[in-house]
C-alpha positions as CSV (number, residue, x, y, z in Angstrom):
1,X,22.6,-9.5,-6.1
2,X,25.3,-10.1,-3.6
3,X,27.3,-8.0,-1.1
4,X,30.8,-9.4,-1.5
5,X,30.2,-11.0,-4.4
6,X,33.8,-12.9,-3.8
7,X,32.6,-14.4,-0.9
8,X,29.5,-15.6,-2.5
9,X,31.2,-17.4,-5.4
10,X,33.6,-19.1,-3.0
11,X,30.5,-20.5,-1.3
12,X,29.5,-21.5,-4.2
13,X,32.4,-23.3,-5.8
14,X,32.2,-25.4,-2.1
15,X,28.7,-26.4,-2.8
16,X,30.0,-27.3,-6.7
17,X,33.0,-29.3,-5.2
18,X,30.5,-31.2,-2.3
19,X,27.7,-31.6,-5.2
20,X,29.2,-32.1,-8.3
21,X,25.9,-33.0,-9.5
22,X,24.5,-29.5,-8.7
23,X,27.4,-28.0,-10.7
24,X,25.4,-26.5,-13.3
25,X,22.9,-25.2,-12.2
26,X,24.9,-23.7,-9.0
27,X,28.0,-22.2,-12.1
28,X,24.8,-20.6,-13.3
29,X,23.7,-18.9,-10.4
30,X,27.3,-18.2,-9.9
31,X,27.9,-16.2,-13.4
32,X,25.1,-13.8,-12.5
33,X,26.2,-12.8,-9.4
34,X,25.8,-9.0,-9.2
35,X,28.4,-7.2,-6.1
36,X,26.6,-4.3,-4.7
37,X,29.5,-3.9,-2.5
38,X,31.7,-2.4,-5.3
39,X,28.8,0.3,-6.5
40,X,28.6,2.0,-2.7
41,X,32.3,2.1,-2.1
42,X,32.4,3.9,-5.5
43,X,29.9,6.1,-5.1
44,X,28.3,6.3,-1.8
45,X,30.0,7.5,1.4
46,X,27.6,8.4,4.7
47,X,29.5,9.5,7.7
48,X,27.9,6.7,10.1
49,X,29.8,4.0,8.0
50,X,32.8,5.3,9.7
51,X,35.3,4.5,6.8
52,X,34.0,1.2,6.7
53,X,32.2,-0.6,4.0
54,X,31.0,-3.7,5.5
55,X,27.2,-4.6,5.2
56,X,26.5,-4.2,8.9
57,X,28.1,-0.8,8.8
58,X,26.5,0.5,5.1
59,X,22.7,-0.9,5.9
60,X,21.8,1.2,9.2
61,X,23.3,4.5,7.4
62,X,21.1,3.9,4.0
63,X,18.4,1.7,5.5
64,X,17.9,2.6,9.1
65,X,14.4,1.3,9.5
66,X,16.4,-2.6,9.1
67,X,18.2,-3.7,12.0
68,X,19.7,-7.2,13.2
69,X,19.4,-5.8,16.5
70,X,16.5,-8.3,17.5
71,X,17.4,-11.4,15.9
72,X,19.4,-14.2,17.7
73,X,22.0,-14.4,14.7
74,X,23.3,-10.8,14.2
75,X,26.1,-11.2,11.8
76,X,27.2,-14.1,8.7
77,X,30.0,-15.5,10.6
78,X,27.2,-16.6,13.5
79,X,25.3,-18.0,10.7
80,X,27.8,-20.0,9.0
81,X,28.9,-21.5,12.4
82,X,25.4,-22.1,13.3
83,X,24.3,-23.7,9.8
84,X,27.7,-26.1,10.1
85,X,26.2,-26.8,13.8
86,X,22.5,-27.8,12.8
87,X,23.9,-29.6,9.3
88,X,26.8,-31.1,11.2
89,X,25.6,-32.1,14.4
90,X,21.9,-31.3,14.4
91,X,20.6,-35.3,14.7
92,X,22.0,-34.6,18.2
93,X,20.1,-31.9,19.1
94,X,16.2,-32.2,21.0
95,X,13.8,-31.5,18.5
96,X,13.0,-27.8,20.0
97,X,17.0,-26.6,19.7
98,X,16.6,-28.2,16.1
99,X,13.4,-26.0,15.3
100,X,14.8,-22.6,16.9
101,X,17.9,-22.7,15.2
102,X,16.3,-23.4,12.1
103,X,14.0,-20.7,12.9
104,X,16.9,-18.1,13.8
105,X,18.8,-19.1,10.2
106,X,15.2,-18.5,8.3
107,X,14.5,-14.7,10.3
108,X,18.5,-14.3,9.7
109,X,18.5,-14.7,6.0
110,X,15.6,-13.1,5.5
111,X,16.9,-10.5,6.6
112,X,19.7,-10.3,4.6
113,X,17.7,-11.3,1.4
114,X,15.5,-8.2,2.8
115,X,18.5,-5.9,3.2
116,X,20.0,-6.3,-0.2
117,X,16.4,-5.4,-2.1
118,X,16.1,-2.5,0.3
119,X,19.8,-1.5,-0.5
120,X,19.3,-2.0,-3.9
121,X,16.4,0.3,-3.9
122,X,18.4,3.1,-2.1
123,X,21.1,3.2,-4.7
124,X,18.4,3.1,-7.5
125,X,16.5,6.4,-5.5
126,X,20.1,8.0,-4.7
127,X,21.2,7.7,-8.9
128,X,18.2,9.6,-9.8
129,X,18.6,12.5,-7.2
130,X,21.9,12.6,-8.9
């Protein structure tokens, strides 16, 4: 399951391109891809997402007991910067940086691994009010 399901598959066609050897197994995952993101803007509308549809905007209106408030990476574009960082130039970090940006990208993506079963869950409960 996947929020931006085009997104997703891009990232994924990089990882096929960088590790060719990975390719099947990463296509696979790739041809099960499931977009949530389609299924709210079809049929969900709350007035906090403010005419937008974006994760950030739809999770607080459906889930409100998840927020990214607390976390040190808040947002995807944060996290793909910092995961280049630590891949890119992480030898160069002290040990410690090393460990709390791994440990910001692990509560970050759990997060949003959390959000999309909790999401998921909220469409299932709102298609049987229905």
């Amino acid at each position: 399951m996947a929020y931006n399901a085009g997104f997703e598959a891009a990232c994924i066609d990089t990882l096929v391109s960088a590790a060719p050897e990975l390719a099947d197994a990463l296509l696979g995952i790739k041809a099960k891809l499931c977009d949530a993101l389609p299924i709210v803007r079809q049929n969900v509308y709350h007035p906090a997402f403010g005419g937008s549809f974006d994760l950030k905007t739809v999770l607080p209106a459906l889930v409100p007991e998840l927020t990214y408030d607390g976390l040190a990476i808040h947002d995807g574009q944060t996290a793909s910067r910092e995961l280049a960082r630590l891949l890119f130039t992480g030898d160069s970090m002290s040990d410690i940086e090393r460990a709390a940006l791994r440990r910001d990208l692990t509560a970050y993506c759990s997060l949003d691994t959390l959000a999309m079963v909790r999401l998921v869950e909220t469409l299932r409960s709102l298609s049987e009010q229905t």
